[in-house]
Backbone as numpy.savetxt, mean C-alpha at the origin, in Angstrom:
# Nx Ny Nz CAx CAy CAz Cx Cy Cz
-15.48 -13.73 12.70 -14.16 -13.87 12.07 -13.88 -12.65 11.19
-12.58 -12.26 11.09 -12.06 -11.17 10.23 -11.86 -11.40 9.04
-12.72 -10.71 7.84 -13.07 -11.23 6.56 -11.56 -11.23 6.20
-10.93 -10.08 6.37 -9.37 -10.20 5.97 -8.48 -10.89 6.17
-8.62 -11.60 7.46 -7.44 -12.35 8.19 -7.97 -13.64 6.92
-9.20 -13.85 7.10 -9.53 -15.07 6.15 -9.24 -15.16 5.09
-9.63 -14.02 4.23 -8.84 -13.79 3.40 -7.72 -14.17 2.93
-6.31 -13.49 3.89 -5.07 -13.39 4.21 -4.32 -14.83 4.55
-5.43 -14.96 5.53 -4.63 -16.47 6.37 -3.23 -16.41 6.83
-3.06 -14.55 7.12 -2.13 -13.97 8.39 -2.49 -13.85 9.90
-1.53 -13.82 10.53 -1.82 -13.43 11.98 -2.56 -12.17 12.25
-2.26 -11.58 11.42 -3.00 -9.85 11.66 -3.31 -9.37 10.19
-4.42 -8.00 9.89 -4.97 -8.15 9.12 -4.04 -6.93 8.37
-2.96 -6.88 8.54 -1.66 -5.80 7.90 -0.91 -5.93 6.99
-1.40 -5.13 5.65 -0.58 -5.65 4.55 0.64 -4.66 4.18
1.33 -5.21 3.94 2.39 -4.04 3.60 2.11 -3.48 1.79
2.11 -2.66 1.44 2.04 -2.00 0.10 2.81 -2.35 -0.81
2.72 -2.71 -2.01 3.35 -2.99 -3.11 4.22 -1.87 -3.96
5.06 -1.22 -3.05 6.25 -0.31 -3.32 6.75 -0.46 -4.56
6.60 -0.43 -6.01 7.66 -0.39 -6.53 9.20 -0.71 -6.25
9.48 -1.37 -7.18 11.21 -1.72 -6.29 11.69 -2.13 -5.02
10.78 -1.66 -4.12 10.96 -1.26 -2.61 10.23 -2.96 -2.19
9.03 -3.30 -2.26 8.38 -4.62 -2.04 8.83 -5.59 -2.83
10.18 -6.18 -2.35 10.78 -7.20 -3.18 11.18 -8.04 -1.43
11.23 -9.41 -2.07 11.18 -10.82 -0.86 11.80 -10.40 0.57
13.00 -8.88 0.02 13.79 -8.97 1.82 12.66 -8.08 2.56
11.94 -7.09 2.02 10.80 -6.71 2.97 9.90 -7.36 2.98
9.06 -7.95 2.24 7.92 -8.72 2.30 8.46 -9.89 2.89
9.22 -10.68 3.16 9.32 -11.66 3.65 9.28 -11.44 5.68
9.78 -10.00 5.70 10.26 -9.65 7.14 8.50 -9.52 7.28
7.71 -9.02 6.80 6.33 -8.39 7.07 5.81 -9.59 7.63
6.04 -10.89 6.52 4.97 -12.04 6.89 5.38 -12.97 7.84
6.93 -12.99 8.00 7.34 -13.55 9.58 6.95 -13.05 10.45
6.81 -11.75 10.50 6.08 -11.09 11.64 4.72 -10.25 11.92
4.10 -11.37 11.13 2.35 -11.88 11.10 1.60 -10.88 10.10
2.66 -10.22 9.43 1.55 -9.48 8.91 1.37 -9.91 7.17
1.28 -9.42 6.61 1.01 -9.92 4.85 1.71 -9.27 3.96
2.68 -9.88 3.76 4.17 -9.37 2.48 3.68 -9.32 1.10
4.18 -8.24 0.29 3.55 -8.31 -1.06 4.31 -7.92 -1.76
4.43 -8.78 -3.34 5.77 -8.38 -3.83 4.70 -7.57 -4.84
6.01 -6.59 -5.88 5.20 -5.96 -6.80 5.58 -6.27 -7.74
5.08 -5.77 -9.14 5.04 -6.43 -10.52 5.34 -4.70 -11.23
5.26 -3.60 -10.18 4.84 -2.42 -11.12 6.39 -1.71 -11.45
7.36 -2.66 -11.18 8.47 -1.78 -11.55 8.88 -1.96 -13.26
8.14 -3.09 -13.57 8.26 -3.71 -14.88 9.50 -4.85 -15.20
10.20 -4.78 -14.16 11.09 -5.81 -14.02 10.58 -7.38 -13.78
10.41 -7.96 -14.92 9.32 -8.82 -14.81 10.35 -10.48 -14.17
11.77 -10.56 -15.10 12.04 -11.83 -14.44 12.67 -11.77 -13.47
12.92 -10.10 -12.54 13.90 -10.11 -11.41 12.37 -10.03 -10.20
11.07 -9.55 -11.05 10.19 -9.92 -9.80 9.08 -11.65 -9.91
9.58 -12.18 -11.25 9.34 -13.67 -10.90 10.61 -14.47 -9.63
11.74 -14.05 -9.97 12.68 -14.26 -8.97 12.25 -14.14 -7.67
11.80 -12.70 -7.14 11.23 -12.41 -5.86 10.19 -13.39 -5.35
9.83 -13.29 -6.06 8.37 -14.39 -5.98 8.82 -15.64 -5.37
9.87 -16.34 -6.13 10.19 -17.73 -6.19 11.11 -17.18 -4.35
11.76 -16.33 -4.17 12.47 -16.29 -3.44 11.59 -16.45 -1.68
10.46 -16.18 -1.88 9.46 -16.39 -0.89 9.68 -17.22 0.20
9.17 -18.18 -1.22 9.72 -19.86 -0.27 10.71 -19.77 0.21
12.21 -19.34 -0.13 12.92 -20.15 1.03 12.85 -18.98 2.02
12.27 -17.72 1.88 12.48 -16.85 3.60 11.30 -16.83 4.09
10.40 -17.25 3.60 9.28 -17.82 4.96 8.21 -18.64 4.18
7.56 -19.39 5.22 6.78 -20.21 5.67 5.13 -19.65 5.51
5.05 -18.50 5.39 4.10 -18.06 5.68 3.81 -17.52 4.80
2.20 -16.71 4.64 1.97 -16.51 3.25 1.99 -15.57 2.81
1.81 -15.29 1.61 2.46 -13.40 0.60 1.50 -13.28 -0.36
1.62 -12.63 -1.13 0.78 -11.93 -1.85 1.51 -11.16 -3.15
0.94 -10.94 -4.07 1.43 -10.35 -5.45 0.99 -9.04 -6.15
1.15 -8.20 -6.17 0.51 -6.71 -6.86 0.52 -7.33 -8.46
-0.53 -7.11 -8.94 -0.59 -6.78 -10.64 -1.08 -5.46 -11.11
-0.38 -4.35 -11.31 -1.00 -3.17 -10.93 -1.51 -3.02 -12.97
-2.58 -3.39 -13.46 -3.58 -3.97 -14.71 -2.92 -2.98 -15.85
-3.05 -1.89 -15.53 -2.75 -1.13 -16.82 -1.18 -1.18 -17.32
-0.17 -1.14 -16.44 1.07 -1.77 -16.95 1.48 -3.44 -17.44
0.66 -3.70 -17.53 0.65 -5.80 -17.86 0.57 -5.72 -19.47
2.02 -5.88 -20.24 1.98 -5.78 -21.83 0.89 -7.07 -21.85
1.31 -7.94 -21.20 0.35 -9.35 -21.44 0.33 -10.50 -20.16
-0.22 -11.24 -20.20 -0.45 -11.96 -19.05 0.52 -12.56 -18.33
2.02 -12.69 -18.90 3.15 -13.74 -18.58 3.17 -13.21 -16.92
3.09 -12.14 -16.31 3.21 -12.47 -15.08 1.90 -13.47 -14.00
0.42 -12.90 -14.90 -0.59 -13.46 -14.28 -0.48 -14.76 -14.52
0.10 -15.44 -15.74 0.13 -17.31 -15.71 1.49 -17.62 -14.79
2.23 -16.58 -14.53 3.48 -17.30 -13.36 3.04 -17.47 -12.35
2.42 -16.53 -11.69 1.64 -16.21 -10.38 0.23 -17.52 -10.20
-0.06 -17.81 -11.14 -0.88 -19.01 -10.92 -0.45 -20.06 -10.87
0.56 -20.22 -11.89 1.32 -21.92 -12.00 2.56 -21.82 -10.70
2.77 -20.88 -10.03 3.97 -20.89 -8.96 2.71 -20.68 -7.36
1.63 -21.28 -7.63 0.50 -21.33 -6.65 0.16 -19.90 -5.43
0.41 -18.96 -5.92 0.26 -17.74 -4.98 -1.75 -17.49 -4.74
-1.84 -17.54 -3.83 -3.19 -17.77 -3.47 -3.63 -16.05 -2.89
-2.55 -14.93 -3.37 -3.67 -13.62 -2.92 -2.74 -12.69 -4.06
-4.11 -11.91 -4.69 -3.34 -10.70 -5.47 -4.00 -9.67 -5.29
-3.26 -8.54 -4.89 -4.07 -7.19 -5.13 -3.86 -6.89 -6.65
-4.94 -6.19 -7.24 -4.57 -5.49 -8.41 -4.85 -4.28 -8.23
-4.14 -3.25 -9.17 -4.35 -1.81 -9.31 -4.39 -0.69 -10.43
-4.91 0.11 -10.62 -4.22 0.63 -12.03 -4.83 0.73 -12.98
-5.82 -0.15 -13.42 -6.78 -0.58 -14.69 -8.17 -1.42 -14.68
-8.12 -1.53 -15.04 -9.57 -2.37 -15.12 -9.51 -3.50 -14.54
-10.55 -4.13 -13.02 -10.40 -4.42 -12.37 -11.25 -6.03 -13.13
-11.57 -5.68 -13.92 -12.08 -7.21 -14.63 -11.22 -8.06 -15.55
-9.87 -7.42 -16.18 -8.74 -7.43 -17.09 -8.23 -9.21 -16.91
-8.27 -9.54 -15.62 -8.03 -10.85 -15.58 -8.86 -11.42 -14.34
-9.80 -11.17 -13.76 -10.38 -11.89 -13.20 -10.74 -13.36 -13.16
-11.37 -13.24 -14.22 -11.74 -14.78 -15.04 -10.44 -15.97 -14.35
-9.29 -15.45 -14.54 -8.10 -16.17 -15.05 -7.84 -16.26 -12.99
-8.04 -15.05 -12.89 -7.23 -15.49 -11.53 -8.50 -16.40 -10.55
-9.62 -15.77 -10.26 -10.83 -16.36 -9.90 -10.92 -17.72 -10.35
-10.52 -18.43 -11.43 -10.59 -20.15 -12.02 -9.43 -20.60 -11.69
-8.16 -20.19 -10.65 -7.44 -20.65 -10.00 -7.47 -20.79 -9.13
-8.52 -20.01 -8.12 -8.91 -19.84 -6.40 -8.08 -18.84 -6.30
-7.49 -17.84 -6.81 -6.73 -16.75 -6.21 -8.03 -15.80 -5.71
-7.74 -14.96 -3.96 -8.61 -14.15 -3.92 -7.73 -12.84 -4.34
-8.65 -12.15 -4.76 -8.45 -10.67 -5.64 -9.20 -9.59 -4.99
-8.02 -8.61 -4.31 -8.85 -7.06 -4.14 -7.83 -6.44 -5.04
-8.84 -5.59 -5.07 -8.52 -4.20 -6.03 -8.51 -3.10 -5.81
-7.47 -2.30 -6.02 -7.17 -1.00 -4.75 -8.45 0.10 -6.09
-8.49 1.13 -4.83 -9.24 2.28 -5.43 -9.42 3.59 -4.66
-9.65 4.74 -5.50 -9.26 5.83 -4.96 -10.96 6.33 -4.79
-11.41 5.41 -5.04 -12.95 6.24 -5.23 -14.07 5.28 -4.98
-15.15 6.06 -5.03 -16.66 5.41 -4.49 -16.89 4.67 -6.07
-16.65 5.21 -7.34 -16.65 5.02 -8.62 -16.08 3.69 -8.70
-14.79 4.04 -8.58 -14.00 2.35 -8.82 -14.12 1.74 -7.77
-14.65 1.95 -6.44 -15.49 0.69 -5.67 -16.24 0.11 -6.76
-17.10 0.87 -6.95 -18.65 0.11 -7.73 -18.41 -0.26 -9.04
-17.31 -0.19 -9.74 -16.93 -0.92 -10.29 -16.08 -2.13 -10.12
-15.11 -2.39 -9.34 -14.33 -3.27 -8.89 -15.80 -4.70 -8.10
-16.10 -3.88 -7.25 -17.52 -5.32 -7.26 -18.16 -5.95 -8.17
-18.93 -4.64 -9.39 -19.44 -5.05 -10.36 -18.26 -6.57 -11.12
-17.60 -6.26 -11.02 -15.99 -7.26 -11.52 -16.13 -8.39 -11.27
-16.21 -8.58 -9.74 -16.55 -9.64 -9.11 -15.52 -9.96 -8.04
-14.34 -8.93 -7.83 -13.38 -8.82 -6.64 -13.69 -9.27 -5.36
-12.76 -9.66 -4.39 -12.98 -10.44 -3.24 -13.12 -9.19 -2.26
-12.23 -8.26 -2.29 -11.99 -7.21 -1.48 -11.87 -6.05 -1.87
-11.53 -5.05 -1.24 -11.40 -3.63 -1.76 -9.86 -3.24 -1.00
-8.69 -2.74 -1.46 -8.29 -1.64 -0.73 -8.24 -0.63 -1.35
-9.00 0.29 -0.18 -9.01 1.21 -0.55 -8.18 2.92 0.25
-8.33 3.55 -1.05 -6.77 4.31 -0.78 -7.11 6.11 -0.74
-6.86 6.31 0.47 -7.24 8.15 0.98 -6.25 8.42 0.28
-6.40 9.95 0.36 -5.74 10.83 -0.47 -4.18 10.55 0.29
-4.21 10.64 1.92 -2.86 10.66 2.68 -1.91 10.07 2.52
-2.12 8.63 1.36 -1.14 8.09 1.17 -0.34 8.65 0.25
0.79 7.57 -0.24 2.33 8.41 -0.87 1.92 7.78 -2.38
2.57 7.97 -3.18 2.65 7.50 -4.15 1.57 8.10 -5.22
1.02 7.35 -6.26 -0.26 7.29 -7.32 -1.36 7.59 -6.61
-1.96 9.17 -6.97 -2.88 9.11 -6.12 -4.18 9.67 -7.11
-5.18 10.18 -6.64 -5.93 10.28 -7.31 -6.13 12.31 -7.18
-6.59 12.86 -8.39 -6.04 14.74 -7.74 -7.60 14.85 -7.31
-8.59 14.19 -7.04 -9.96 14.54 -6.39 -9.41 15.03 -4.81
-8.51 13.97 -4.48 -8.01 14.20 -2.72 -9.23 13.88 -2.32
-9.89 12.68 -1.84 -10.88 12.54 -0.90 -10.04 11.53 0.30
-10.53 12.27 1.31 -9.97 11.68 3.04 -10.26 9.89 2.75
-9.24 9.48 3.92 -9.65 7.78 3.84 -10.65 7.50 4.79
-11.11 8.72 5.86 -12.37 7.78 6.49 -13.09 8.12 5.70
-13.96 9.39 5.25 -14.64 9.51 4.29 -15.03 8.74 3.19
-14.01 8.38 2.58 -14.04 6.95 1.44 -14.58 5.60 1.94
-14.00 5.39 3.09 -14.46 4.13 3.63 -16.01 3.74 4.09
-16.45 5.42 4.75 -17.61 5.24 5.18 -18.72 5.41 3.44
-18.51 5.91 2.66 -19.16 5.78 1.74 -19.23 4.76 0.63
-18.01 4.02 0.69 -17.96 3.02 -0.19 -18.96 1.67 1.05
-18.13 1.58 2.11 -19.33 0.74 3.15 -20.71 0.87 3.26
-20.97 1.82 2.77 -22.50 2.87 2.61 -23.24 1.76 1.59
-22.75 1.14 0.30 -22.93 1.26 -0.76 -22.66 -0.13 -1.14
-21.58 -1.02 -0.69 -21.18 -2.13 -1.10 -20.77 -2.83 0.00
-20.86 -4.53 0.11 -20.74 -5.26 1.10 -19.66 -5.97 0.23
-17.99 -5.50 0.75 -16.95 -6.35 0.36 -16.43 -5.64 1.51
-15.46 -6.87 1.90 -14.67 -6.34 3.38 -13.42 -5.45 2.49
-13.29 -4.58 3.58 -12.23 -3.32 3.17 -11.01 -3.21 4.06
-9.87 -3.12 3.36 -8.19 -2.37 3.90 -8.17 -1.19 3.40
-7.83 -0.69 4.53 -7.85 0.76 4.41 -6.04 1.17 4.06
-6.01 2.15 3.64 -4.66 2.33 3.01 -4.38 4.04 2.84
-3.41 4.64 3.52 -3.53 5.75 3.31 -3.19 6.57 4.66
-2.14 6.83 5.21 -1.89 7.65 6.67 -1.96 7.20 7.49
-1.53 5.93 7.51 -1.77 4.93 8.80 -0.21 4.26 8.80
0.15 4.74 10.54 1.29 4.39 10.68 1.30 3.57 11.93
0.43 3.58 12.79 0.16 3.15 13.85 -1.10 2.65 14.34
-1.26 1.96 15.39 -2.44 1.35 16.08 -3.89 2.03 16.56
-3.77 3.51 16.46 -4.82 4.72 16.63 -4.99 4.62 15.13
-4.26 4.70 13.95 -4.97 5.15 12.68 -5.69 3.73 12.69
-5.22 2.32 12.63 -5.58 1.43 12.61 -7.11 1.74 13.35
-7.10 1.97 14.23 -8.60 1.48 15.07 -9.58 2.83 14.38
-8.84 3.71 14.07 -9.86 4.74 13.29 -10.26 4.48 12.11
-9.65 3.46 11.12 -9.48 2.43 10.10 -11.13 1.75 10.24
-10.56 1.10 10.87 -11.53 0.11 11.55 -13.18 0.36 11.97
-13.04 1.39 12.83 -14.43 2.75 13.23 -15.29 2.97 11.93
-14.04 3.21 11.12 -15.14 3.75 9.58 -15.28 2.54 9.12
-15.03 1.00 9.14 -15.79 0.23 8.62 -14.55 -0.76 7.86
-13.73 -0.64 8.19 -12.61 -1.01 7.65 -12.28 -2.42 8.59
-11.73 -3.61 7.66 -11.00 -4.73 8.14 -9.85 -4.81 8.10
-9.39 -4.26 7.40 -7.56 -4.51 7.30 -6.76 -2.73 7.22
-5.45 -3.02 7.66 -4.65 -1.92 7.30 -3.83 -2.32 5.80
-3.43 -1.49 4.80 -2.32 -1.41 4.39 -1.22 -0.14 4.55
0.12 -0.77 5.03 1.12 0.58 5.25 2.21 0.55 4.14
2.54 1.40 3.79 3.65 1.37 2.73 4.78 2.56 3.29
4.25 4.00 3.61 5.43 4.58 4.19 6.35 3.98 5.51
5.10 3.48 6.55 5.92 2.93 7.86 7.10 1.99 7.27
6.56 0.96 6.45 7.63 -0.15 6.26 8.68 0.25 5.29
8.62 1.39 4.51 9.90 2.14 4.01 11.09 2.41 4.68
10.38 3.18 5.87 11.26 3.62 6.20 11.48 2.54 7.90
11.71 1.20 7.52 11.79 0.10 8.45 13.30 -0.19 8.04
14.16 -1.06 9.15 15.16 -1.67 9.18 15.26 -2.44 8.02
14.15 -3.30 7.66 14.54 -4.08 6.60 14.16 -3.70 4.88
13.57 -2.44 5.04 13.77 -1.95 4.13 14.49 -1.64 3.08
14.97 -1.92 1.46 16.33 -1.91 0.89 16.45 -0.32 0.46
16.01 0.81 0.78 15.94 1.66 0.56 17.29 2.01 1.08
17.79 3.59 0.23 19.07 4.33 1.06 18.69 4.90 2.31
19.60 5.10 3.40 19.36 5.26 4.54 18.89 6.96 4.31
19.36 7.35 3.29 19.14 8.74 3.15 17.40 9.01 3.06
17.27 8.02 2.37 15.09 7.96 2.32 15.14 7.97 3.33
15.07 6.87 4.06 14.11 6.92 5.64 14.77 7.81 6.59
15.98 8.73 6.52 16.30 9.68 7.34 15.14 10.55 6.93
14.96 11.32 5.41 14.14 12.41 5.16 12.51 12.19 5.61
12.07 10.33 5.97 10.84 10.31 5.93 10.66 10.49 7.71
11.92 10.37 8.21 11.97 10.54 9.83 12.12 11.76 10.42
12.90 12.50 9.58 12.82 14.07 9.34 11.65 14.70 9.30
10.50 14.20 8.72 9.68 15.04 7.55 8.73 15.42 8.30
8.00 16.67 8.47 6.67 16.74 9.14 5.78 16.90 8.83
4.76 17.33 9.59 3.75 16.70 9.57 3.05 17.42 8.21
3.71 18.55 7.49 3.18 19.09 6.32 4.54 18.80 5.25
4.97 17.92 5.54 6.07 17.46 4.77 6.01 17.03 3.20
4.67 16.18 2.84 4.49 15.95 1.31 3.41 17.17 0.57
3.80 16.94 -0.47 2.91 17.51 -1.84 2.17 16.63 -2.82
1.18 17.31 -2.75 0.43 16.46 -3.81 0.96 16.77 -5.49
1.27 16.25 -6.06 1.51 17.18 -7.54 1.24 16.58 -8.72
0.67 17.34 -9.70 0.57 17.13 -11.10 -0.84 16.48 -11.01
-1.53 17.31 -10.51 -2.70 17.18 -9.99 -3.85 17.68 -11.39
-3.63 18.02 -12.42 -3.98 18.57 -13.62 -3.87 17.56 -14.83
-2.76 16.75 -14.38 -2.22 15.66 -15.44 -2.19 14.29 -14.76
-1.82 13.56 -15.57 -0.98 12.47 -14.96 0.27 12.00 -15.46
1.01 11.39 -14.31 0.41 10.51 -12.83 0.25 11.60 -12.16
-1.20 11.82 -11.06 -1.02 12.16 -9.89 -0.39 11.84 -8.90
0.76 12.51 -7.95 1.34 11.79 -6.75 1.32 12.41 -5.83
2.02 11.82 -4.65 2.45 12.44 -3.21 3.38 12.30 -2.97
4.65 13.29 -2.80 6.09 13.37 -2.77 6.32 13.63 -1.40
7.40 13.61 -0.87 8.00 14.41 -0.08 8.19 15.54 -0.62
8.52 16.55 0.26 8.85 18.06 0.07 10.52 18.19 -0.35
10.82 18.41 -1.59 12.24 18.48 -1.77 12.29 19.54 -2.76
13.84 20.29 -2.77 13.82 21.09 -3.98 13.14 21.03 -5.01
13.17 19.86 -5.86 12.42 19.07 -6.76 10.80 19.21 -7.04
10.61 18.92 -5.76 9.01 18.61 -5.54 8.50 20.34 -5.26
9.39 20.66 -4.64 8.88 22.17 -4.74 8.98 23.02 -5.83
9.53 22.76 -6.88 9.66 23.65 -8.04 8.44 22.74 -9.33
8.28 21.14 -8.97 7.61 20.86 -9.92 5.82 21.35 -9.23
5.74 21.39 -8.03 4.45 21.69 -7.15 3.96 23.30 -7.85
5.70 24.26 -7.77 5.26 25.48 -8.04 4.63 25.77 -9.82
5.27 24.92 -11.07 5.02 24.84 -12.27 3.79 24.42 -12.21
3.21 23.45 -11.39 2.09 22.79 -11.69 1.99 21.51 -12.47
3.14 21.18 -13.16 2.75 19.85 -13.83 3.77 19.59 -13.75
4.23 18.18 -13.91 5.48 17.46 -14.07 5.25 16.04 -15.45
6.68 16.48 -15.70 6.79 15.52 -17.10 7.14 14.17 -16.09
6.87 12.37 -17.33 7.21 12.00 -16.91 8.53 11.33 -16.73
9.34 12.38 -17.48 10.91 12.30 -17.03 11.59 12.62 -15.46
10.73 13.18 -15.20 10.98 13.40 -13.70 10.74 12.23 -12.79
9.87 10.90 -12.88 10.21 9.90 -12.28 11.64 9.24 -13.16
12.19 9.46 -13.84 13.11 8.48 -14.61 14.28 8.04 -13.28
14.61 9.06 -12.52 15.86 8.79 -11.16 15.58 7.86 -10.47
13.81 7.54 -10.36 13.14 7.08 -9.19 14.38 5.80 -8.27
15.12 5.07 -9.43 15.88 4.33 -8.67 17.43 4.74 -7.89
17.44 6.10 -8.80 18.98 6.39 -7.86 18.56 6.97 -6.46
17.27 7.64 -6.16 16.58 8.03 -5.12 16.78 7.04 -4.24
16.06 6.00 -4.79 16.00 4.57 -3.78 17.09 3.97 -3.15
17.99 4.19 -3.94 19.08 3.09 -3.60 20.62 3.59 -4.12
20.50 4.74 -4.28 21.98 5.59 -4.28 21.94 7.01 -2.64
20.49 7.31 -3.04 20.39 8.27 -1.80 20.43 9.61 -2.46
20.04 9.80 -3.62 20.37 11.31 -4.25 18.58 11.45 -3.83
17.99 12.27 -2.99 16.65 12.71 -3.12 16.30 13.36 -4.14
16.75 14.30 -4.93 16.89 15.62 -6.17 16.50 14.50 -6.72
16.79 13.01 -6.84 16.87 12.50 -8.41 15.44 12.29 -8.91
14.28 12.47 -8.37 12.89 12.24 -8.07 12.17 12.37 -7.36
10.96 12.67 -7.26 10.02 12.43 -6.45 10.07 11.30 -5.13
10.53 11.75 -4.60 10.56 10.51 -3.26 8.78 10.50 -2.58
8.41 8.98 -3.09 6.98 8.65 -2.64 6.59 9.05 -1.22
5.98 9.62 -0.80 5.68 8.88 0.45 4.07 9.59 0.55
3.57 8.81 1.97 2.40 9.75 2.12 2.37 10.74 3.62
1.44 11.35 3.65 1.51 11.94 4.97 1.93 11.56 6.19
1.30 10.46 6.31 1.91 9.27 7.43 3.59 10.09 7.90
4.53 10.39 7.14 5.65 10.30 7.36 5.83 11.19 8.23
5.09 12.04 8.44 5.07 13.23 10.17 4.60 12.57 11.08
4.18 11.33 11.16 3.49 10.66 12.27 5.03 9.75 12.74
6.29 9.42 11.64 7.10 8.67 12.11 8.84 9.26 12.29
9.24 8.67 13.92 9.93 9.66 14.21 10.96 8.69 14.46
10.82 7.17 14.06 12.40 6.59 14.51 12.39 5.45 13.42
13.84 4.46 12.63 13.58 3.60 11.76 13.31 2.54 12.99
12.51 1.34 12.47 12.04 0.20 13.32 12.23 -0.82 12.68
12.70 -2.18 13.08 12.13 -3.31 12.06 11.00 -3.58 12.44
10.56 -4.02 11.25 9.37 -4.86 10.89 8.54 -5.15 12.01
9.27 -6.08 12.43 8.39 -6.76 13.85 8.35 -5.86 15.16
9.15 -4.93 15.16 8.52 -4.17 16.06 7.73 -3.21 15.85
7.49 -2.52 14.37 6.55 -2.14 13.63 5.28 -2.84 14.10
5.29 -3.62 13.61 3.61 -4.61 13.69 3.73 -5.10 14.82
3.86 -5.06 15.76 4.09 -5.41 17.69 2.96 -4.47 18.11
4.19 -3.13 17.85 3.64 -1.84 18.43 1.84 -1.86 17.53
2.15 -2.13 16.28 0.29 -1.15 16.05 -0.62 -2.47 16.98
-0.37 -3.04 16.64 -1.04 -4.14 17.45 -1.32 -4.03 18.91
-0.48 -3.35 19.58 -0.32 -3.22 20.86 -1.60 -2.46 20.87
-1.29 -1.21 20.05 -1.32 0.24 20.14 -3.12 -0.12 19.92
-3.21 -0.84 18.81 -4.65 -0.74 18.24 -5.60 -1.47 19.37
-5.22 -2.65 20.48 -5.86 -3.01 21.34 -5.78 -1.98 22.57
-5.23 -1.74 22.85 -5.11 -0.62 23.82 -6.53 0.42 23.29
-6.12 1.37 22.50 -7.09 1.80 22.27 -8.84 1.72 22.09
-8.49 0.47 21.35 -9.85 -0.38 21.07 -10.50 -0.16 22.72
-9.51 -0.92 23.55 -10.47 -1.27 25.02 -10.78 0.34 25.21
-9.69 1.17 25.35 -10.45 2.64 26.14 -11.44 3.39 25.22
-11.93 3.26 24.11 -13.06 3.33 23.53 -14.34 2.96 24.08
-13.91 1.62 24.73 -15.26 0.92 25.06 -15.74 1.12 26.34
-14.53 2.18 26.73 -15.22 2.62 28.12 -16.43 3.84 28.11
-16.04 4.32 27.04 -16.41 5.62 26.73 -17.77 5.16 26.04
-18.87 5.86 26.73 -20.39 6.09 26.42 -21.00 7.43 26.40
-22.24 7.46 25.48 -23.04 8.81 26.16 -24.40 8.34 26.05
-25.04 8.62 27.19 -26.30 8.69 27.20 -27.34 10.06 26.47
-28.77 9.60 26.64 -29.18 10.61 26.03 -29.91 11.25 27.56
């Protein structure tokens, strides 16, 4: 059995990413109708428009979701006692200290992974007592870590080292990254650029044009000296804060007219590498069709392939 699916208690072991703003009930709800694992987020700080989301679950599906608590932004627990008394049975956390509420969520039956950029906060996040790991290559978009270590690399060394089943997260847009996912030791995917730039995405059409646009050397890593570390798309913006070397954090302040007016200039537009791998918008379900397809397909012509000595 697939520690994740068990985990999950989805059809497939595919979580969609806890987007800021972006992972609110109309995408996460499309993810988990169509088998994969919807997750709302907590990190925009909008705390009673994402208890709303939450509640909004129930009536667009049946099926089950999941909650980001990303630790170091939590003034105090009021979202972790909603999330327990409104019965949500999976949370990723991220961000902070991966023991911050364990206690609390673990004495409810919630299972808990904890994302990480490193072999470090693996071995700490177990020490914790976490259910899972996702864990996160440099390729992805968003909060990253400025070490830049690859996601098979990570996977095969944190698997090296610790026995917690792993989602891999980080440049995976399709059913080949998936099964290469998988190769290094990995149980689950998480995608966050693919489902951005998806039909049901609430993003401006202007995002997922630039992430359909974008190639395959399309993002920047930046502020790699300071923090936050991220991964942008390539925009005027991103190219003049890439060339300074550091960025204030007034420069995320647009992040929402980006999203949902369509001005790219106004911020850093997240994404990760992945976004040269994607060349058309999709919904959801044909999103998670195709990797699925894609990842068995492959899987079998692998297994044709031998070498003797």
């Amino acid at each position: 059995m697939n520690k994740v699916i068990e985990h999950l208690g989805s059809k497939y072991p595919i979580i969609q990413a806890p987007m800021g703003w972006i992972a609110r009930s109309k995408l996460a709800s499309a993810v988990s109708n169509a088998g994969g694992f919807g997750v709302i987020e907590t990190s925009s700080g909008e705390v009673d428009a994402c208890k709303e989301e939450i509640k909004k679950m129930a009536e667009l599906t049946d099926k089950p979701f999941g909650v980001n608590l990303p630790l170091l932004f939590l003034s105090d627990s009021t979202m972790v006692d909603f999330i327990v008394e409104h019965g949500v049975n999976f949370v990723t956390t991220s961000a902070g200290d991966p023991g911050k509420y364990i206690d609390v969520l673990k004495s409810a039956d919630i299972t808990v992974y904890h994302a990480v950029p490193s072999l470090a906060g693996a071995k700490k996040a177990f020490e914790a007592g976490v259910d899972g790991l996702v864990v996160e290559g440099t390729e992805g978009g968003g909060f990253k870590s400025p070490e830049e270590v690859g996601l098979l690399v990570l996977i095969q060394a944190i698997k090296n080292e610790i026995d917690l089943p792993i989602v891999a997260a980080g440049g995976i847009v399709d059913g080949v990254g998936m099964a290469a996912a998988f190769a290094a030791g990995a149980e689950g995917i998480q995608m966050g650029t693919r489902f951005v730039s998806s039909k049901e995405s609430p993003v401006h059409s202007n995002f997922k044009d630039s992430i359909v646009s974008s190639g395959i050397n399309g993002t920047l890593i930046l502020n790699k000296k300071s923090k936050p570390c991220i991964r942008a798309l390539k925009t005027d913006l991103t190219n003049t804060i890439h060339e300074k070397g550091v960025m204030e954090m007034s420069e995320m302040m647009g992040i929402k007219n980006l999203y949902f007016d369509g001005d790219m200039e106004a911020a850093p537009a997240l994404a990760g590498q992945s976004a040269g791998l994607i060349n058309e918008i999709k919904s959801v379900d044909t999103i998670i069709k195709e990797v699925i397809e894609e990842f068995n397909i492959t899987v079998s012509n692998l297994k044709k392939i031998s070498f003797n000595d």
